[in-house]
N, C-alpha and C positions, 0 to 999 in steps of 0.2 A: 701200691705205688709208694714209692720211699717220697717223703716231704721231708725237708728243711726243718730242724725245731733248734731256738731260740729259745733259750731260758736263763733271764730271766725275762729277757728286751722280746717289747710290746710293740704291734705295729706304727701305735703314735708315737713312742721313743724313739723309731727308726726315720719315720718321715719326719722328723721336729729334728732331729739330728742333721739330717740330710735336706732340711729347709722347705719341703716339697707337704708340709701341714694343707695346703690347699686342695690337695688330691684324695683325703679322710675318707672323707664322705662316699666320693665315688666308686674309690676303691671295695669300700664296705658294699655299697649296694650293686657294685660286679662280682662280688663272691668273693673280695679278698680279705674276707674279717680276720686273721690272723696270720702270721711268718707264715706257718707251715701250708698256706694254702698257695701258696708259690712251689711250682713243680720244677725246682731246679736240675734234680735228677733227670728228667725223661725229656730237656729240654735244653735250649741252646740258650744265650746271651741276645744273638741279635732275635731267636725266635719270639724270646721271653716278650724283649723289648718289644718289636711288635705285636704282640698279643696285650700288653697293657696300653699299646698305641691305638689298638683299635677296640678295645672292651673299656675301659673306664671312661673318655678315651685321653690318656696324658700325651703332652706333647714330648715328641722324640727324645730331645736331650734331656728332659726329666725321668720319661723312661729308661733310658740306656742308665742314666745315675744310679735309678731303683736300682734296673737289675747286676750291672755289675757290683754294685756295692752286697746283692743280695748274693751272689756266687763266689765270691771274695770271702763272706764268711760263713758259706756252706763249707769250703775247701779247707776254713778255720777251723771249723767246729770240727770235719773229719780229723784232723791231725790229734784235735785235744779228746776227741774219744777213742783212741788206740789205745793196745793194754800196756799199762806199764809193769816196770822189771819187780814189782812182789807178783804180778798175776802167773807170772810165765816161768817155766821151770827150768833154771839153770842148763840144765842137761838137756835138753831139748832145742836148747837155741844153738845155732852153726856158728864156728867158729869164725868171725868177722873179720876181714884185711882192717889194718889202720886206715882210717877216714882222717884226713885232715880237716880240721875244724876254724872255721872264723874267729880270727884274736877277739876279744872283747875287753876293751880300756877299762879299769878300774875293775875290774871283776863280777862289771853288772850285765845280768842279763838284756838282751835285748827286749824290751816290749812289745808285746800288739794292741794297739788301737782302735777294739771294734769299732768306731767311728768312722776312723780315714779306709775306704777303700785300695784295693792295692788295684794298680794298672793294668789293665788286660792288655794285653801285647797284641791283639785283635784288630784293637781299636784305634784308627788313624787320628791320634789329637790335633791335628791341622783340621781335616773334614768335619772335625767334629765342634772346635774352634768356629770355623768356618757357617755351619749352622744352626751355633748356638748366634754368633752376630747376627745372623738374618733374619734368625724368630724375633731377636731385640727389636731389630728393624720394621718388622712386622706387625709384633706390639706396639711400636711408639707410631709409626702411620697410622694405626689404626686408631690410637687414641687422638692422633692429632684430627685426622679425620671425623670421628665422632664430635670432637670440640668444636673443628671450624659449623659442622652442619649445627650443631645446637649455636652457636654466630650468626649464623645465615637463617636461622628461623625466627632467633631476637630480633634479627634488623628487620626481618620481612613483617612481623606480628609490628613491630612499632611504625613501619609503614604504613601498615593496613590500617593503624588507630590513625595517623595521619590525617589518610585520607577521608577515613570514615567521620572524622572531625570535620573535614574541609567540607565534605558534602552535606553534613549536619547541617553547617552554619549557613551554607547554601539554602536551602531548604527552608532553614528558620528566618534567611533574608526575603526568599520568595515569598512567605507566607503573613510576611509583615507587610510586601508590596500588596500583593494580591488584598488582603486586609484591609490597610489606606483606601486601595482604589476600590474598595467595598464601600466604602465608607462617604468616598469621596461622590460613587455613583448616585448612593442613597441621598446623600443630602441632597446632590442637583435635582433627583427626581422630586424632593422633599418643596423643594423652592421652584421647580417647574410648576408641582401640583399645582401650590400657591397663586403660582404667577398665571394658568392656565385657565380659561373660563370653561364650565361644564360644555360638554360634547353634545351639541343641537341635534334633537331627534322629534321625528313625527310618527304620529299614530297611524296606521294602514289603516283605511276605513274596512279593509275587506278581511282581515287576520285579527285587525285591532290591537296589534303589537307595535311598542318604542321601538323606532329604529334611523340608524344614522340614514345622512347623507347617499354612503356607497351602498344600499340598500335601494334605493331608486335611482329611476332613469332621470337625467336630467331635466326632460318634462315635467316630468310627475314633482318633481323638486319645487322646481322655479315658480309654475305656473300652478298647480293643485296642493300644493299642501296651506297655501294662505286660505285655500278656501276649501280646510277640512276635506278635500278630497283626494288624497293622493293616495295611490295603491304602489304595494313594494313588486318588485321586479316579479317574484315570483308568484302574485297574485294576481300583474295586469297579465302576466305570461298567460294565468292558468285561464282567466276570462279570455283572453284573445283567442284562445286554442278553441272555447268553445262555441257551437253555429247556434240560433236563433229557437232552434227546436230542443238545444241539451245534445245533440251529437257534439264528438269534436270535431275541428276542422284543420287546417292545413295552414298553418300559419309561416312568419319567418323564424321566428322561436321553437318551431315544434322539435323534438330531436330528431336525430337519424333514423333510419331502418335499426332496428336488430339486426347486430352481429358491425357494429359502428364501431370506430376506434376510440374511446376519449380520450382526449392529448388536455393535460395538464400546462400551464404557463410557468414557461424559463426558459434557460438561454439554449437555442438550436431545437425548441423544442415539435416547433412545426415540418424542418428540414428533417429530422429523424422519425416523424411523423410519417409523412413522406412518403422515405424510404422504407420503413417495415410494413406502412399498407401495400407499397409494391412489393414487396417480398412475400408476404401473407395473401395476396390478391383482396384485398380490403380495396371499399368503393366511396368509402365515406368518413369522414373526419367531423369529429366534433369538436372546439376548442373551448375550454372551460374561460369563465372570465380572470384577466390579468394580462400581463405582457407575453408575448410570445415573443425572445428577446432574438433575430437573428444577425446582431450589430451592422445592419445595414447591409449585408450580403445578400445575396438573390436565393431564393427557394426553386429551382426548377419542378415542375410538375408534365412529365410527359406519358400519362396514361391517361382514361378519363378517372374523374374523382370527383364528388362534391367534400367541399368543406362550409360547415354551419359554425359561427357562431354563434355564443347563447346571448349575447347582448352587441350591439355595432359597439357603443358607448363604454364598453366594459371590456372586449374583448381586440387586445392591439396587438398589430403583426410590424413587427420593429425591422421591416426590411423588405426586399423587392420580391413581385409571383413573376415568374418566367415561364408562360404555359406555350408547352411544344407537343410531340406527339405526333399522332396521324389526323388528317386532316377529317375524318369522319368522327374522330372523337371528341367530345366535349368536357370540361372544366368548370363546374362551380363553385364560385364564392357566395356566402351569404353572412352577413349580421356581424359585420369584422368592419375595424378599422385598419388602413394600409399609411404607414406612414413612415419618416424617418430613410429610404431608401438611400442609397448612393447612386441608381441611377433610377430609371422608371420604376412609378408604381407597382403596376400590370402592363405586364409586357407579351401579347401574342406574336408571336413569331413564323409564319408556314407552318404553322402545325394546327392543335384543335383548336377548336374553337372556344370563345372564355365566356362565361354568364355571368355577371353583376349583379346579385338584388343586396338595396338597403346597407351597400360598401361605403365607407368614406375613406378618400382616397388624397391624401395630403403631405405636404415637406418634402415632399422627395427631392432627389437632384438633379432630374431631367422629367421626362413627361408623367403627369399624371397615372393617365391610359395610354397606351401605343400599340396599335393592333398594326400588321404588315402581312398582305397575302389573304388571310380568313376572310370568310363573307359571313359567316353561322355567328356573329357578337352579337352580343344584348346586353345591355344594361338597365335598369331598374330602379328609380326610386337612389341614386345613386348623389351622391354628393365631390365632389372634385373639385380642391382649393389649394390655394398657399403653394404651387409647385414649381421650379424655379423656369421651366422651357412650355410647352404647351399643356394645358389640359386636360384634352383630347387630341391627338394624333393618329388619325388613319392615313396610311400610304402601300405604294406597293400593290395596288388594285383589292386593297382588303375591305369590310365594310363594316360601321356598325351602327345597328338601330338602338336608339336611346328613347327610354319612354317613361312615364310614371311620372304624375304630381309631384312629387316630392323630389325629385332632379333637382340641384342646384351648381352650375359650372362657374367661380368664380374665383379673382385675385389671382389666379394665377400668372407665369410669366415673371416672375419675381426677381428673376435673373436678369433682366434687362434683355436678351437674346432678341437681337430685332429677325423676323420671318417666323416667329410664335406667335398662337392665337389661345383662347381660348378654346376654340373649336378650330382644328388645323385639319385638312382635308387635303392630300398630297401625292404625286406622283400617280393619281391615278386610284386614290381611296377618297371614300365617300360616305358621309354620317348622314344618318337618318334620324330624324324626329317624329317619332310616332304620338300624331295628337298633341304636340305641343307648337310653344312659338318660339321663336329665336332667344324674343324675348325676355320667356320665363327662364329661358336658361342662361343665357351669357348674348351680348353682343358684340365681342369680341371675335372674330372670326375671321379665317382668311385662309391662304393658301392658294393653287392651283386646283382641287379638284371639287368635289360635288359636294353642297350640303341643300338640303330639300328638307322640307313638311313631309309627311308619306302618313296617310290613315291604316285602317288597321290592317287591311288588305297588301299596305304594302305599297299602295298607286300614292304617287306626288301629288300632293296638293298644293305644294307653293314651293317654286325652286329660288332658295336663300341666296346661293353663290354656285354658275355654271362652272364646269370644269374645263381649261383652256389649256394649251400647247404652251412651250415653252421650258424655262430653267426649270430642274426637279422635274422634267417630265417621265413617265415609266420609261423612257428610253435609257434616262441617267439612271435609274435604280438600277436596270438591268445590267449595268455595268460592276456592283457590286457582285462578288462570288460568296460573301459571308455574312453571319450576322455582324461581326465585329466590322468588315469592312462596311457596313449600310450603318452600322452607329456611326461612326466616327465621318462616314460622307454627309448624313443626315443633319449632324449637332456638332460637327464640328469642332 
């Protein structure tokens, strides 16, 4: 392969000449370490060009420069190695026509400039004009572009400290509040202590352990602990539970069956109660001591179910029992407090039947108890005060037998509502007092229907108030189609 040679001119002399020093390197490490490794012979201008466009890789108009500048004095160097007139033998050379020759002013030869390439008449200098402006173009976007982004990263980096200042100080302001009101809590508790006299506690005679107030019943409180006698809740439990001989026995304290739900105190806790024993078919409910908060809303219960509390005095239901259901089914309460309602306590309705032991049943904003329709009621050892409309209200030919020593029906009626009694017996409902007197329970009583003595049998032994004809007689109830229309005819 014939190569190009240059001598004396090096390929840095030619790229330094030609301004394109930037290309050294790469040239070198594409294979172009010297002139002669440029194939001008066996190759074109524009081919050249693009082969150093796409190997080293230079851009175009640097390229085309190289290479024309490099075939410009390949075409040199041919002319200056021809032989000249001592090499060649007179007689051998043909007789030449006159050649008219180029004047030349002053008698000086013309020069050649390995430096300045000569023009290749190939090459469009507008086209080439044209994108040598557009690489300019291309290079100054690009640099501007690079510039604005490194702009755009300063302003975004001095943001970021900005903000990460502003959130600092935040931080360090929160931590100074938070701090204060450290400070501010401790001292009051510092100056509560002070101000606060020790926490009064008694010895259980049966444990033998200090223990506050909410640790006894208020029996055991008030009445036994002046006289060293007072046992803690869960020690008069565990004696009560047991009979005479060391068996246990059956108390109102005792727990549930196995397989019992306990329900914890707070807010809805008995209404969701409830609802996952009917879901699970669960039969019984336990409710731990505390509020069982149902802000005054009614708990409906329509399947049988007992519910136990672990203490009456401990254990408080903050809202009204609405027991429905089938009428063969039954409902028990035990060892709860019912208070707080917006309308009736206990409220039976045509449906089962409700059991009372050891309830107290207070504040509400209508009746007490209010049984309508059932005849299967009992109550027990029950207490019913403080309620704004009656007491006790049976009506609707429902009925319920009240029994137990420890029954007390008082202050109710609070509301002023005149046709409220303590003992209300109406439309054809009738309470029973099993073994007791009017008496021991309220004298307060009235209505239209039946209230009676009745022993244990069940047979009247002294009839308190016959039931008579007249306004609110079952005729007028019967005129009700709803429970809501028989509230609203009844109370008004």
């Amino acid at each position: 392969m014939a190569s190009l040679t240059f001598s004396p001119t090096t390929l840095h002399s030619v790229l330094s000449s030609l301004n394109l020093l930037q290309y050294e390197d790469a040239l070198i490490k594409a294979g172009y370490d010297f002139l002669n490794c440029f194939d001008t012979e066996n190759n074109t201008i524009e081919g050249l060009s693009q082969e150093l466009t796409n190997d080293v890789p230079m851009k175009k108009p640097h390229a085309r420069k190289l290479t024309r500048y490099l075939f410009s004095h390949q075409q040199h160097q041919s002319l200056m190695s021809a032989p000249t007139a001592q090499d060649v033998d007179d007689g051998a050379l043909p007789i030449a026509d006159a050649i008219s020759m180029p004047r030349v002013l002053n008698n000086n030869t013309p020069s050649v400039d390995p430096t300045v390439p000569s023009v290749d008449p190939t090459v469009d200098p507008q086209l080439m004009g044209k994108e040598m402006r557009d690489q300019i173009e291309r290079d100054y976007n690009s640099k501007a572009a690079k510039e604005r982004a490194v702009l755009v990263e300063e302003h975004a980096q001095k943001e970021a400290a900005v903000v990460k200042e502003k959130a600092a100080k935040k931080e360090l302001a929160l931590l100074k509040e938070s701090f204060l009101l450290q400070e501010a809590k401790e001292d009051s508790a510092s100056v509560e202590t002070q101000l606060t006299p020790p926490a009064v506690t008694t010895k259980c005679i049966s444990c033998g352990i200090d223990k506050p107030k909410n640790e006894y019943s208020s029996n055991q409180w008030k009445k036994k602990r002046h006289q060293n006698k007072a046992k803690c809740k869960i020690c008069s439990t565990s004696t009560r539970d047991m009979a005479p001989n060391g068996e246990s026995k059956e108390s109102s304290l005792s727990p549930c069956p196995e397989g019992a739900l306990r329900v914890k105190p707070g807010l809805n806790s008995l209404s969701n109660a409830v609802k996952e024993a009917k879901k699970k078919g669960m039969t019984c409910l336990v409710l731990e001591d505390g509020v069982h908060d149902e802000l005054g809303e009614n708990v409906v219960i329509d399947f049988s179910l007992k519910v136990v509390g672990q203490n009456r005095d401990a254990v408080e239901i903050r809202g009204g029992l609405v027991i429905k259901g089938k009428k063969e089914e039954d409902v028990f309460f035990t060892d709860c407090t019912v208070t707080g309602a917006y309308s009736d306590g206990v409220r039976g309705y045509n449906g089962a039947s409700m059991h009372l032991k050891n309830v107290c049943v207070e504040n509400c904003g209508k009746c007490g108890v209010f049984v309508n329709s059932t005849k299967r009621n009992t109550m027990t050892d029950c207490n019913v005060n403080n309620n704004k409309q009656s007491g006790v209200a049976v009506e609707g030919g429902g009925r319920m037998v009240i029994d137990g020593s420890a029954t007390t029906i008082h202050h109710n009626v609070t509301g002023g509502f005149s046709g409220n009694y303590g003992l209300d017996a109406y439309s054809g409902g009738s309470i029973h007092l099993k073994s007791l007197t009017k008496e021991s329970i309220t004298t307060n009583y009235g209505g239209n229907g039946k209230i009676a003595i009745v022993d244990n049998e069940g047979n009247i032994v002294e009839m308190i108030q016959e039931a008579t004809d007249g306004y609110g007689s079952e005729d007028d109830y019967n005129h009700c189609s709803s429970e809501d229309d028989y509230e609203s005819f009844s109370y008004g």
